[in-house]
C-alpha positions in Angstrom: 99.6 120.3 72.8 99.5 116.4 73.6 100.2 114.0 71.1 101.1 110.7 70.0 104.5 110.6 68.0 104.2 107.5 65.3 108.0 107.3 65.0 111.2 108.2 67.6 114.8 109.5 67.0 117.9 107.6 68.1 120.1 110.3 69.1 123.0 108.5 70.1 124.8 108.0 66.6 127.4 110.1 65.1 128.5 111.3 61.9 130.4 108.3 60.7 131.2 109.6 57.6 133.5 107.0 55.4 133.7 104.9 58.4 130.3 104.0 58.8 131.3 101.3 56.0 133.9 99.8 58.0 131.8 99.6 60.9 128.8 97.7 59.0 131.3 95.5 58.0 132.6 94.9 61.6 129.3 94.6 63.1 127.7 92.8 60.3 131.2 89.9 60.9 130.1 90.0 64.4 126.5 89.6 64.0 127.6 86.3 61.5 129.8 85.2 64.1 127.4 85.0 66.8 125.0 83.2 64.4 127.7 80.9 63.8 128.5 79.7 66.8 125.8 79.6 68.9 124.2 77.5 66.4 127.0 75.4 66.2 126.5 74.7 69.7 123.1 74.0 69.6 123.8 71.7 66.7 126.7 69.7 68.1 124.3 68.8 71.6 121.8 68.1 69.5 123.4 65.6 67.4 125.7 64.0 69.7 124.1 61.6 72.2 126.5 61.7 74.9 125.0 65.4 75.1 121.6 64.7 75.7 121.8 65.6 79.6 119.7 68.3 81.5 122.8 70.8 81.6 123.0 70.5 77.8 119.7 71.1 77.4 119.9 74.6 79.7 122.7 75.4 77.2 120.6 74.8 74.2 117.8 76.9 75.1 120.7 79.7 76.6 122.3 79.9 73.0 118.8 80.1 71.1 118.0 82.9 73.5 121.8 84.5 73.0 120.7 84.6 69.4 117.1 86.4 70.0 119.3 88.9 72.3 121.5 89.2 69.3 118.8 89.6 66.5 116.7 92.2 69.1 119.9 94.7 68.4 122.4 94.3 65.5 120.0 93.9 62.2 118.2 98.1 63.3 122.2 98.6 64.4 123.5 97.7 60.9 121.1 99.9 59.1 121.4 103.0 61.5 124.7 102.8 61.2 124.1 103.0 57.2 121.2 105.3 57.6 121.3 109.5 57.2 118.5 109.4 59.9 118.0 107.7 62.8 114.6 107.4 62.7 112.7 104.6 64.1 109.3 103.5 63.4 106.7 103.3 66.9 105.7 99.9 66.3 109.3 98.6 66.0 110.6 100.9 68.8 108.2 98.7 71.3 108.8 95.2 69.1 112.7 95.9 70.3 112.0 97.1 73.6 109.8 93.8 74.1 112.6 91.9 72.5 115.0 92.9 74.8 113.0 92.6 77.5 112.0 89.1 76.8 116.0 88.6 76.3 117.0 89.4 79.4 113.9 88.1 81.6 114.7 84.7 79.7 118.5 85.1 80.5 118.1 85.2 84.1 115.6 82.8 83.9 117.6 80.0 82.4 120.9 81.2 84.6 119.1 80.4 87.5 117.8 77.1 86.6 121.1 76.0 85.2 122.6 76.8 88.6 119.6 74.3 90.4 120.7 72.1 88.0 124.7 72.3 89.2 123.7 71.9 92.8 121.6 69.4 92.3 124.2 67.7 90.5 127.2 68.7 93.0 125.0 68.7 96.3 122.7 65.8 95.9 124.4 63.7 93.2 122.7 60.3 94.1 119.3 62.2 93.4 119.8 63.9 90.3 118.2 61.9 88.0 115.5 61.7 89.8 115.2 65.3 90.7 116.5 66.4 87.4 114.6 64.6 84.3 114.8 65.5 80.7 110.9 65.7 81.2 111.0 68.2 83.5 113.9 69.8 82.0 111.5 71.0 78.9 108.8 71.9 80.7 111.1 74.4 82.9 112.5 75.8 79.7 109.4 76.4 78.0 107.6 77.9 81.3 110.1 80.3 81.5 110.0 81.8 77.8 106.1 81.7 78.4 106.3 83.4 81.7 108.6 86.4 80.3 107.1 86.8 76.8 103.9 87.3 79.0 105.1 89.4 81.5 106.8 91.5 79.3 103.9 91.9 77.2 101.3 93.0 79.9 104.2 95.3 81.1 104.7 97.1 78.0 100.9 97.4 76.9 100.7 100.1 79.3 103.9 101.9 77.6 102.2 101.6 74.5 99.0 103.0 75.1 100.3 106.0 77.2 100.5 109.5 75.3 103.8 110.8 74.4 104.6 114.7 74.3 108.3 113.7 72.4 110.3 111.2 70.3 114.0 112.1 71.1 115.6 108.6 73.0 119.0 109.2 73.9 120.2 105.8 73.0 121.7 102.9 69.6 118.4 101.3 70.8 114.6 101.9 72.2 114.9 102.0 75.7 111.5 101.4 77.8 112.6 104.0 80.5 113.6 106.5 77.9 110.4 106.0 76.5 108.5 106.1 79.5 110.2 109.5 80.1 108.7 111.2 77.2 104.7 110.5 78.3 103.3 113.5 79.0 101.5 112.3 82.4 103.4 113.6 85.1 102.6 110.5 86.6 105.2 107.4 87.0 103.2 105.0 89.1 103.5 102.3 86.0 107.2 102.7 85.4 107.8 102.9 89.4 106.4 99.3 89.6 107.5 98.2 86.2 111.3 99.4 87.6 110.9 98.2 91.3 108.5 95.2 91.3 109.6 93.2 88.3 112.7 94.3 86.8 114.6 94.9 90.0 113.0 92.1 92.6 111.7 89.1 90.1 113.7 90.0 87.3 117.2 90.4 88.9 117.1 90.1 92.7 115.2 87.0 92.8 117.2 85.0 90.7 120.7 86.7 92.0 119.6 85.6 95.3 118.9 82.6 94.4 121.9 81.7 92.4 123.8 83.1 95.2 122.4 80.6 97.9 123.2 77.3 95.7 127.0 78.6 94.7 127.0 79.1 98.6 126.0 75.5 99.1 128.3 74.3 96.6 131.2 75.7 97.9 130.4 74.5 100.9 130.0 70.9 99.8 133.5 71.2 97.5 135.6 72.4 100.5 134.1 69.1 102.3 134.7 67.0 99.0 137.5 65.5 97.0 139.4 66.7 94.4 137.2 65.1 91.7 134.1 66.6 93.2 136.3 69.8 93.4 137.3 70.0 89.7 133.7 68.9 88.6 132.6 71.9 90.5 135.1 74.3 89.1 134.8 73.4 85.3 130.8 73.3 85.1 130.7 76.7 87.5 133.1 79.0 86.1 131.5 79.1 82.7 127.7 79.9 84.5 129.3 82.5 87.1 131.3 84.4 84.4 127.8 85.0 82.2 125.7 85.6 85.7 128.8 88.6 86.7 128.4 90.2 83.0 125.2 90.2 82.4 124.1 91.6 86.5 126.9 94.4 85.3 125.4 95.0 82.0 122.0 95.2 83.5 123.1 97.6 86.0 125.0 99.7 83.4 121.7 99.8 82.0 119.4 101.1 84.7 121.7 103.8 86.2 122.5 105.2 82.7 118.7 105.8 81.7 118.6 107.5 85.2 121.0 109.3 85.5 123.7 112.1 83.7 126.3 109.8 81.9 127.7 113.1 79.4 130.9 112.6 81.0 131.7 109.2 79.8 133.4 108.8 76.5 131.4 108.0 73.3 132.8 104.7 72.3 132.6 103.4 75.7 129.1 104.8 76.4 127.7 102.8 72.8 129.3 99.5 74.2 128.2 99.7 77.0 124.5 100.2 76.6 124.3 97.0 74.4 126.6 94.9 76.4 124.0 92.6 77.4 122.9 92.2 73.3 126.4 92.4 72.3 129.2 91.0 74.7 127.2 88.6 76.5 126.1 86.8 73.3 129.1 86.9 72.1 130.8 85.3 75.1 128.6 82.6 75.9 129.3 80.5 73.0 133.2 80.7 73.6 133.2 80.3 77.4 130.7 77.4 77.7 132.7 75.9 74.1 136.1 76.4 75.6 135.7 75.6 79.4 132.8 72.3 78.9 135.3 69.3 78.1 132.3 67.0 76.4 131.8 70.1 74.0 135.1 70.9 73.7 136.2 67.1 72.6 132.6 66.9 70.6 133.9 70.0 68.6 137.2 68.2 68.0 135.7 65.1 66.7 133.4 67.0 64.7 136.4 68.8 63.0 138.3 65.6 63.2 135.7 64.4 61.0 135.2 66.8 58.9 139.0 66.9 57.9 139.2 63.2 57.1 135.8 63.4 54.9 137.7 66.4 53.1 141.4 63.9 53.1 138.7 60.9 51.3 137.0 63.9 49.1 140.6 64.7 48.0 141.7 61.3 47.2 138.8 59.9 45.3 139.9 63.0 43.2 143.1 62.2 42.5 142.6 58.4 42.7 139.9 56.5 42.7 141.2 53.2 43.6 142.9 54.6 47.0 139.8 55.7 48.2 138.2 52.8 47.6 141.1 51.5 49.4 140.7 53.7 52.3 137.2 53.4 52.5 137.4 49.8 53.2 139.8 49.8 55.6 137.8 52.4 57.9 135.3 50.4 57.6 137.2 47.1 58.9 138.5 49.8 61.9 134.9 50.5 62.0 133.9 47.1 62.4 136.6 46.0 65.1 135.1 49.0 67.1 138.1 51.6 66.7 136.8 55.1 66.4 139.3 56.7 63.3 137.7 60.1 64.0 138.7 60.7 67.8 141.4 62.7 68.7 143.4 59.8 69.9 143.1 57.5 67.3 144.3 59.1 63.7 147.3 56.8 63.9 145.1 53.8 62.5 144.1 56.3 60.1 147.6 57.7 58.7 148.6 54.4 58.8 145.6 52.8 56.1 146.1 55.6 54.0 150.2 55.2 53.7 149.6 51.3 53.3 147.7 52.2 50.5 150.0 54.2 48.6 152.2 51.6 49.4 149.7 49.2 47.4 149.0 51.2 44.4 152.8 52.6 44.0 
């Protein structure tokens, strides 16, 4: 008889046991983590000036998305993994299929984009900021969520309205296909075009292409180029290739593993894998892009730079007023003669105030 289940079973979790507390805490440090540092991120462009270019702004709207992707998996994660059933309610089954739809759809969106934005910059340097205007950089980002939340929505209307004959998904998550799979309408046509059409032509193949002809251009432009034009290449690239490569893999992992017989791979592996894209990826954005950007990487050292020297003033006006007072007037002569205390590169003027005064007051 033909029915509609309200609620679906996740059937991939195992008896934890004891463990499953160690591995909320684990997943609930990494959850905090990607939080933390995406947001960071987002904050540090934001707040420093020097940042305010079109890349940066890609990078924001990649990092709020990297949380999204995050938020669409590890909260229902935590709690299954907490959970003596693994039970899943219909409504928010399809609210994380749609989140992880969106997820990805804005991914590849803002990838490709962010790779115009790098040949523009490489190819046709005397035109960027014509081409390429913070203007137009906005309206791009926000067309692009738009497009996908409305895409995906229209998409998975049809899922949602279809009649189910089961509620066993054989994943950590609610996969569309695997829901698709328990309608009991022998008939496809939807997921065929859903599968094919969008999430294979517009959703990967399109943007891969894409991304593929402009690296090809740049390449060709750097082997032509100086060094400078070489090394500009390589440090704003390598960062954008490395999150295209993992997330095309994770995506892939993805569609061949709701099609076909994946028994044979081991457990642990199997888990990862099918939330690579909501795990890995926005785990590894913040870190790559941090680490490999220099104007983040020295805007996250000034910040800390800062932050230690507030702390070193905090600590003195503890233990003595008058050398803080001290201090505080002589960063702000350094201040005033233009000398920047809180770079890298100039603590010496710093070290050496804060020793005069001690030589002062003792």
């Amino acid at each position: 008889m033909e029915n509609t289940t309200e609620t679906f079973v996740l059937t991939m979790y195992a008896e934890l046991g004891q463990f499953k507390y160690m591995y909320f805490t684990l997943a609930l440090i990494f959850y905090i983590f990607v939080i933390v540092a995406n947001v960071t991120l987002i904050v540090i462009i934001s707040v420093n000036s020097n940042l305010h270019e079109p890349m940066y702004v890609f990078l924001c709207s990649l990092f709020a998305n990297e949380i999204y992707g995050s938020t669409s998996l590890m909260p229902c994660f935590m709690v299954h993994i907490l959970a003596e059933t693994h039970e899943i309610s219909a409504f928010f089954c399809f609210l994380q299929i749609f989140n992880i739809h969106t997820y990805g759809t804005v991914e590849f969106g803002t990838l490709t984009v962010m790779a115009y934005d790098r040949y523009v910059c490489i190819c046709k340097p005397l035109h960027y900021n014509i081409i390429i205007t913070k203007r137009k950089v906005q309206i791009v980002i926000l067309v692009i969520w738009i497009i996908c939340f409305v895409e995906i929505g229209v998409l998975l209307s049809f899922t949602i309205h279809s009649k189910r004959c089961g509620n066993v998904i054989n994943k950590v998550f609610c996969a569309h296909q695997l829901v698709v799979a328990l309608s009991c309408s022998p008939d496809r046509t939807v997921s065929i075009i859903h599968d094919l059409v969008v999430g294979l032509v517009f959703t990967v193949g399109a943007p891969v292409s894409y991304i593929s002809y402009t690296y090809a251009k740049i390449l060709a432009v750097c082997l032509k180029g100086s060094k400078e034009t070489k090394m500009k290449a390589l440090e704003t690239c390598t960062p954008h290739a490395v999150s295209l490569i993992t997330f095309v893999f994770a995506c892939f992992y993805s569609l061949i593993s709701q099609r076909f017989d994946i028994s044979s791979v081991p457990y642990p592996l199997c888990v990862v894998l099918s939330a690579y894209a909501m795990v890995i990826q926005p785990f590894q954005s913040p870190i790559i892009y941090g680490l490999k950007l220099s104007k983040i990487r020295h805007a996250c050292k000034n910040l800390l730079t800062l932050k230690t020297s507030q702390l070193y003033i905090f600590h003195g006006e503890c233990l003595n007023p008058h050398l803080s007072f001290l201090t505080e007037m002589n960063i702000h002569a350094l201040k005033f003669q233009n000398v920047n205390i809180y770079a890298g590169e100039n603590v010496l003027p710093f070290i050496v105030i804060v020793a005069y005064d001690y030589i002062i007051l003792y």
